[in-house]
N, C-alpha and C positions, 0 to 999 in steps of 0.2 A: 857371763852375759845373762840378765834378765831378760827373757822374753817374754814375761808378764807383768805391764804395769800396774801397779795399785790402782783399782779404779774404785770409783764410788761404793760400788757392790762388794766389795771386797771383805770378807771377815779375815781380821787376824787370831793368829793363836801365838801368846805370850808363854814361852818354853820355859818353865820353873824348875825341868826334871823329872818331868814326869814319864814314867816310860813307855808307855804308848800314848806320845803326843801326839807321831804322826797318825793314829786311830781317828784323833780329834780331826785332822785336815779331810783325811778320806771321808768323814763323815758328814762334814760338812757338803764336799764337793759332790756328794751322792744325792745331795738334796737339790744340786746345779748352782751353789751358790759358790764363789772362785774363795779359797782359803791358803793362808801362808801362815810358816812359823816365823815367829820372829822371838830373839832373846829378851828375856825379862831383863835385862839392862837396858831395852829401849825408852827412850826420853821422852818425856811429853809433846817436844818439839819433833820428833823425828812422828808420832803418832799423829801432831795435826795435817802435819804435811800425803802423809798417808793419805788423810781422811777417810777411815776405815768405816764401814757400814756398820759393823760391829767387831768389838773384842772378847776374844775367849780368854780367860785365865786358865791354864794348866793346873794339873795336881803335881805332886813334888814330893820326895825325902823327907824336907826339910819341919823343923818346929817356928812359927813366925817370933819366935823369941830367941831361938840359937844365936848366937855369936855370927855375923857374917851371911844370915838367912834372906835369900834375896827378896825385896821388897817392889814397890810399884812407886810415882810416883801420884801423891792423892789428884793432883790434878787431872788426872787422867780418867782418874773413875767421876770427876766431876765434873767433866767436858760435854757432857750430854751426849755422849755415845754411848748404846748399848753396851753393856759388858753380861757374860757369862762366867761365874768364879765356879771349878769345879775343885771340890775337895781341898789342897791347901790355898787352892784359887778364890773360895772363898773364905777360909779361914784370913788371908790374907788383906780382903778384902774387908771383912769387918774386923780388922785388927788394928789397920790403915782409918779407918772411918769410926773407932770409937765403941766397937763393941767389947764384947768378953770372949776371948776364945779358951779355954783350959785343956787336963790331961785326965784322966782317970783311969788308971791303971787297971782298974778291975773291969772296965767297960767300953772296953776295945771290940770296933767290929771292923771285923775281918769275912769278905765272902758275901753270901747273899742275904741281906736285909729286909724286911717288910718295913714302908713307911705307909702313913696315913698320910693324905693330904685332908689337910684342915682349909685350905684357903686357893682354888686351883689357878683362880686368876690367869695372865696369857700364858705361863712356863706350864701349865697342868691341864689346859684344855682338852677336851675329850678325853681325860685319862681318867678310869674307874679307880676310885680307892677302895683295899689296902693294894698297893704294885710294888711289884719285887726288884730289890734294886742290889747293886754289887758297891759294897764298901770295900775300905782298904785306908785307915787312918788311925793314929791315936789322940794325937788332936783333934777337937771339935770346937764350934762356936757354941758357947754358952749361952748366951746374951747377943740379941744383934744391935747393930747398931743405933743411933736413932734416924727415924723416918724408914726406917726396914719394917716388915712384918712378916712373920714365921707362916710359909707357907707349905710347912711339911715337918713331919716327927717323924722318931724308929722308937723303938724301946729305949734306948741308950742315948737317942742324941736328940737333945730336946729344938736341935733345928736343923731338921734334916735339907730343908731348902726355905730361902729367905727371900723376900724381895724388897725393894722399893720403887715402885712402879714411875713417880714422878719420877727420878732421875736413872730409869730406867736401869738400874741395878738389879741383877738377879746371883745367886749362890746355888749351888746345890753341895752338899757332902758326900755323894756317890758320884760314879762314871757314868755318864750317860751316853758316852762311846765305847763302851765295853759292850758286847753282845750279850752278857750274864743280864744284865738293865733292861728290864721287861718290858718298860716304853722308853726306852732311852733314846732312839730314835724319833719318834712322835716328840718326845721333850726338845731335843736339837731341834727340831722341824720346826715348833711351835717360838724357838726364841727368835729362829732365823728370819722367820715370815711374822709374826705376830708382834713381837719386840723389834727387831732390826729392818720391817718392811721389804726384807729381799723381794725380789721376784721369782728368781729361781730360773732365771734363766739361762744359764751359763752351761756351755757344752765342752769336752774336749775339742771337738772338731773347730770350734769357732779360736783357738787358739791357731791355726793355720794362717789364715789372714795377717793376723798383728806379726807373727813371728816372720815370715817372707817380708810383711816391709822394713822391720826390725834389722833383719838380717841384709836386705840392702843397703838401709842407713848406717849400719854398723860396716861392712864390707866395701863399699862405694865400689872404685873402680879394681882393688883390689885383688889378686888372686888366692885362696883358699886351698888345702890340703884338709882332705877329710881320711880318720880311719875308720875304717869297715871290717864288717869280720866277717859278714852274713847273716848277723842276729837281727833280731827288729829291732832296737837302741839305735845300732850305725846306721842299720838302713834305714830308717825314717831319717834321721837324720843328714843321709845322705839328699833322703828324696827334697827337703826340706830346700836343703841349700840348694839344689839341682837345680827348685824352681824360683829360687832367689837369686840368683846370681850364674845358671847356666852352665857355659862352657869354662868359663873360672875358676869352674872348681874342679880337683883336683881326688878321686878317691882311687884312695890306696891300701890295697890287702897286701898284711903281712904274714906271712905263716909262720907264726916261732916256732912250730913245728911240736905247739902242746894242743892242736885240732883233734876233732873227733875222728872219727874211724871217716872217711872221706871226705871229710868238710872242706877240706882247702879243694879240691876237685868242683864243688858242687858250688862253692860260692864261684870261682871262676867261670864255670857254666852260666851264671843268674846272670852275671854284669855280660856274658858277651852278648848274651838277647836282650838286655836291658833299653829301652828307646831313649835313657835321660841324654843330655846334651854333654853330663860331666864326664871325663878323660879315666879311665881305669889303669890303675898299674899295678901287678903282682909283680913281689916278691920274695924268694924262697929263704930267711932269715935262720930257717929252721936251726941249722948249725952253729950259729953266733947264740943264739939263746941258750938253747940245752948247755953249750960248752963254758955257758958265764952263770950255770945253777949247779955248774957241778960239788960238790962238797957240802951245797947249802940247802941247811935243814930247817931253818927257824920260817915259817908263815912269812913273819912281815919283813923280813929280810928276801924275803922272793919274792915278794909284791913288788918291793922298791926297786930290787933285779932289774923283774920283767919292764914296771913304768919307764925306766931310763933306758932300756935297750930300747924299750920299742921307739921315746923321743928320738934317739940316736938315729937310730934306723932312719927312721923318717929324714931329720937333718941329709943324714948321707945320701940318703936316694932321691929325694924333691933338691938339691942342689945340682943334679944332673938336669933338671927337667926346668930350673927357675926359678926366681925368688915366691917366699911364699914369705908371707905377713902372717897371718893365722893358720891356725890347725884347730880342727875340730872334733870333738867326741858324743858320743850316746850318753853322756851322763845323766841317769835320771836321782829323783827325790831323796828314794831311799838309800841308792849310794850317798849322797851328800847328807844325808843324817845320821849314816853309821856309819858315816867317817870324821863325826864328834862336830859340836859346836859350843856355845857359850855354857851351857849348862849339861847338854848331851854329852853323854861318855863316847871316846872313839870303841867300836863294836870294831871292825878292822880296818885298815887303809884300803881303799880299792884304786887301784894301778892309776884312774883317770882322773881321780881328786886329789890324794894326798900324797900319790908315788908320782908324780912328774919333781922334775929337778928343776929348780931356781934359774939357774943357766941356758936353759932352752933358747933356740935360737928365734925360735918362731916370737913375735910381738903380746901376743894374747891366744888364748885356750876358753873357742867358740863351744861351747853349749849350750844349745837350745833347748833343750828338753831336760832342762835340769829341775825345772820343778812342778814334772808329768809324775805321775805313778807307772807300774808296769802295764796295767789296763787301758789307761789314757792315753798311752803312746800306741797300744796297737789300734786305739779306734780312730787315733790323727792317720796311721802309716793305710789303713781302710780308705780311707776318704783320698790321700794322695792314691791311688788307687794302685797299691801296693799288692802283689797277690796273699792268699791267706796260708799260705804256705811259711810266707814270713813272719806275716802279723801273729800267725798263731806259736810261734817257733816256740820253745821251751829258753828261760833264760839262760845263756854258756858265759862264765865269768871271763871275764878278758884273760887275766892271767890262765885260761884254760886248765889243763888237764893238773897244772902244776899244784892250783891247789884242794886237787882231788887223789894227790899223793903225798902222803905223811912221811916226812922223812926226804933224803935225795931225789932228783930227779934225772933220771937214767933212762937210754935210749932202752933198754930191758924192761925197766917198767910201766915204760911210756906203751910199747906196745904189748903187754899183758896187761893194761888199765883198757885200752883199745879196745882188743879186744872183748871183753868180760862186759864194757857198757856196751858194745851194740849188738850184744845177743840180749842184753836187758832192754834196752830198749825195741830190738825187732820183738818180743816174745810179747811183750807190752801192748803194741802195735796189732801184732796176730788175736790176742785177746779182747782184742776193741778197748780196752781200760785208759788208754795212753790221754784222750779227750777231758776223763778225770783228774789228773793228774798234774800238777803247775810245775813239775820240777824233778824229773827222775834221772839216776845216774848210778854207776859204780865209781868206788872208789878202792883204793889201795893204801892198806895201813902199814905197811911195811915191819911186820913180823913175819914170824915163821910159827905154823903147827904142824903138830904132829898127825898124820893120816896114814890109811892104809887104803894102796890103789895097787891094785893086778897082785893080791895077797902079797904084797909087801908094804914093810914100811917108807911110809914119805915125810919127808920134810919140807913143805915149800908152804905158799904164802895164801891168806887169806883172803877174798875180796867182801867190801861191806857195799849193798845193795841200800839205795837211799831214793824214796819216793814221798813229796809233800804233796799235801792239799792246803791252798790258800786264793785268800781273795788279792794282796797287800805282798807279800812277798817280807813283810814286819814282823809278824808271827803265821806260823804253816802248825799243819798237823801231819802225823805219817799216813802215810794212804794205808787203807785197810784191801791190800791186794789177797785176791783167793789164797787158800795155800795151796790147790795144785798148779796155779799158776806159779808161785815160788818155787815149789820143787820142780817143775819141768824148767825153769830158770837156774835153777841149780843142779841140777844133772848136767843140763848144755854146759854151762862153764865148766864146770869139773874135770868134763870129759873132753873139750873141745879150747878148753884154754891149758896148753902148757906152764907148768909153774904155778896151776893153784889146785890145793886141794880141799877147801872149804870155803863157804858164802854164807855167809851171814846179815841178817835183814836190820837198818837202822830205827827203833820205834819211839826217837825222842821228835820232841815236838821243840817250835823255834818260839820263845825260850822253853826251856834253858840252855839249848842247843842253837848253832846256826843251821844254816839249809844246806852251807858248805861245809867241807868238813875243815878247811885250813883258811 
């Protein structure tokens, strides 16, 4: 389900492969301007229809000369709609339109660039030259095309940015949504407003409105099944539909029994003080789960697991209660982009996009928030006036604990993962840190070291300590916690969790890492 239609204001972003395209979208909508990706196979027809205020071209892999290199179709850049070609976006762009693009092997930039602007025109407004900019290409435009004019050099790339202002065509060769891109920001802001006449006025919150009538016209008299887990995903989503559709709906906590150290307690407590009008039903799945992961080692083999139990579950348990036409989930942005599309690689399956089964009994699979960020959804779940207890929650992957253990999953070290994250996380908490932090957890890699406890030797298992800092939840960085805060974190466990005799701290950054571990 769409719950945002293309409106006038809208910029699209055209997905060539690039791998932080979703940067491009955030970046946009940071300016208040509403942004989507869309596949570089979109047609000229499928773009008028849009009527997009502006399009972004993406950067990409690819050489516009390779075999099978995806292409645009020209009419699109001649429709009189703003476009932004970034990196092979414009390569592409004047390749399609009659320029020269080449390769020069000895003259590859890679990282951060100085260009000059020669020409600032509206893309370089208020921008001082020489500015520092983040390349990442071997292709360049050589030659632009005609009615273009070079409105920016590097050393190496004799058109670092190009325009033609009559038909509103702009290029750049660097990222100007990378944060390395010294006004790269100011540049996006400048095409948004200056070139594509946004106004800027587009909020999360005003997504509330359209989605509640959206969700009535889609739902009508209908009744609805929502899962919930506790997290701010379901629950906004919950609230969502709460005030679309009332007492019809239908939320239902499962506990597959992969919850955090008293999550399944604690959400049950939220819904019974909750004032919404929807119907709550726990429950206790735990045993059907764990007993259907037994043996199973592989990530995405327990992703698919978990997504078909938990359908199941559902089928069997809302058949007691009545028919249900739709079910609905939290799926937001960056689930449904790393879990692949036209040009996107799949990064994993996540249980609520790519692990539901074909067969499901339910008509359709309601998601309303599927094209929110993490940020955007907790400032919609605010405004439904959710408390901040939720809104601020740390993300908990649906498939829980299961894929914060490497290897089987076992009632043994389901609760030796238990406990190890919520001495991590209370420690967190006592140090005030936990407010910095988007994302902390233990995990369990399922080996064994070698230690020595009460001067003996031991054998048992180690836990890995994992903490990001991130705006996007796309790319994170490891949080930089004290180290006597690590070591009083790792004495507690050691000594207070059976079965582990070492902790060790994760310091890879997402990429080339994820934030989870499986």
């Amino acid at each position: 389900m769409t719950t945002q239609r293309p409106r006038p204001e809208t910029v699209l972003v055209m997905d060539f492969g690039a791998q932080y395209v979703q940067l491009i979208v955030r970046k946009v909508r940071e300016q208040h301007v509403y942004s989507e990706i869309r596949p570089a196979t979109m047609s000229f027809e499928q773009v008028e229809a849009e009527r997009p205020a502006g399009i972004i071209l993406s950067g990409g892999p690819n050489s516009v000369y390779a075999p099978g290199a995806p292409t645009i179709d020209r009419r699109i850049l001649e429709a009189g709609i703003p476009v932004l070609g970034i990196c092979y976006g414009q390569q592409l762009m004047a390749h399609v339109l009659g320029g020269e693009v080449g390769r020069d092997e000895q003259e590859r930039e890679y990282g951060h660039v100085p260009i000059d602007i020669v020409d600032p025109g509206m893309l370089f407004a208020g921008i001082a030259s020489p500015t520092s900019t983040w390349m990442s290409h071997g292709d360049k435009v050589m030659g632009v095309p005609p009615g273009f004019k070079v409105l920016a050099r590097s050393l190496n790339s004799p058109v670092a940015a190009m325009a033609d202002p009559e038909r509103k065509l702009y290029g750049v060769q660097f990222h100007p949504e990378v944060g390395h891109t010294q006004a790269g920001t100011q540049i996006l802001r400048n095409f948004l407003h200056n070139v594509c006449g946004c106004s800027g006025s587009w909020e999360p919150a005003a997504f509330i409105d359209q989605a509640v009538t959206e969700l009535r016209e889609k739902i009508g008299e209908d009744s609805i099944l929502c899962g919930v887990s506790g997290g701010v995903d379901s629950m906004v989503t919950a609230a969502l539909l709460d005030r679309a559709v009332g007492d019809r709906l239908t939320c239902m906590f499962i506990d597959h029994g992969l919850m955090r150290k008293d999550e399944a307690r604690e959400v049950i407590e939220f819904f019974s003080n909750w004032e919404g009008e929807a119907h709550f039903v726990p429950i206790d799945a735990s045993e059907t789960f764990i007993s259907k992961l037994a043996g199973v080692t592989d990530p995405e083999q327990k992703r698919r697991i978990i997504g078909e139990t938990f359908i199941r579950t559902f089928e069997a348990e809302s058949a007691e209660l009545g028919h249900f036409r739709y079910i609905a989930h939290g799926t937001l942005y960056p689930d449904v982009i790393e879990s692949g599309g036209d040009q996107t690689a799949t990064i994993k399956t996540h249980h609520n996009v790519g692990g539901l089964p074909d067969d499901m009994q339910y008509e359709e699979n309601i998601e309303p928030l599927r094209l929110l960020f993490k940020d955007e959804v907790r400032e919609v779940g605010r405004q439904l006036g959710l408390p901040e207890t939720i809104c601020s929650r740390q993300p908990f992957p649906g498939p829980g604990l299961a894929v914060r253990i490497v290897g089987e999953v076992t009632p043994e070290r389901l609760a030796t993962l238990r406990e190890a994250d919520a001495i991590f996380r209370q420690e967190l908490d006592g140090a005030g840190l936990s407010s910095g932090i988007a994302q902390s957890f233990a995990a369990f890699i399922g080996i064994r070291s070698v230690g020595v406890m009460g001067d003996e030797r031991s054998y048992a298992h180690p836990v890995v300590l994992r903490a990001v800092t991130t705006d996007d939840f796309m790319t994170a960085d490891w949080a930089r916690i004290p180290h006597e805060v690590l070591a009083r974190i790792s004495n507690r466990i050691v000594n207070e969790v059976p079965g582990v005799n070492r902790v060790v701290y994760d310091i890879t950054s997402k990429p080339p890492g994820t934030i989870e571990w499986e």
